[in-house]
N, C-alpha and C positions, 0 to 999 in steps of 0.2 A: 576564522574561516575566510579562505582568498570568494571574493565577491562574482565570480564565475563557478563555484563549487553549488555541486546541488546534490541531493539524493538521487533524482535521475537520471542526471550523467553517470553517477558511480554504478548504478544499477545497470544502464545503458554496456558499460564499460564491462562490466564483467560479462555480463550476457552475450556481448561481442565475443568473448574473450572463448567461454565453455558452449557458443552456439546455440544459445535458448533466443526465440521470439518471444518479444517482449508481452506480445499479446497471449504468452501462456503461464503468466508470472501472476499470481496472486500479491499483492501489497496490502499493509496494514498504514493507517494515519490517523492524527488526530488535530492536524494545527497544520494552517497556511504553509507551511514547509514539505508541507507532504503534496499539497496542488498538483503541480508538475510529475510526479510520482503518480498518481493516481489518473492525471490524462496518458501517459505513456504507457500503462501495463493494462493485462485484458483482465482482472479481476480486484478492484479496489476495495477492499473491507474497511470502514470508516469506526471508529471504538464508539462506543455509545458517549462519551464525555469529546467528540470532536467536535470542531466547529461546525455549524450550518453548512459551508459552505462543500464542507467533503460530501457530509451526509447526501447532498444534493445531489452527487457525479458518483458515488459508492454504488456498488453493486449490491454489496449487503453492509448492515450495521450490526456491530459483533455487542456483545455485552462490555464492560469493561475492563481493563485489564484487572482490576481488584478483585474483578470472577471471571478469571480466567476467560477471557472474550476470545484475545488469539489463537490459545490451545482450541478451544470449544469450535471456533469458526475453522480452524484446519481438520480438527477429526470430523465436521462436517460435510465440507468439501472437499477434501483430499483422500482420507483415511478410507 
């Protein structure tokens, strides 16, 4: 992956693209890569197996994905 590629610009990039504010985008992480992702969108869900560091900045922490943590956290919040 070229060293200027992130999850948030690609995210950034579409949301340009189909006219969603970023602050009304729900995101899922679980590892440093996801950071930047999770400061630019208005609702961070952190998996229960994430690093500390998400947990910290996450809006909610989902269960795992091994039980269904993102299904469970969308039909909670969205559905």
């Amino acid at each position: 992956m070229h060293k200027s590629a992130s999850k948030e610009k690609a995210v950034k990039w579409v949301l340009s693209d189909i006219g969603v504010k970023s602050e009304n985008v729900m995101v899922f992480g679980d590892d440093f890569n996801d950071l930047g992702l999770f400061h630019m969108s208005g609702f961070p869900v952190a998996m229960e197996n994430a690093i500390i560091e998400l947990k910290n900045c996450a809006a909610h922490v989902a269960d795992s994905n091994d039980n269904d943590g993102v299904a469970v956290a969308i039909e909670k919040f969205i559905v």
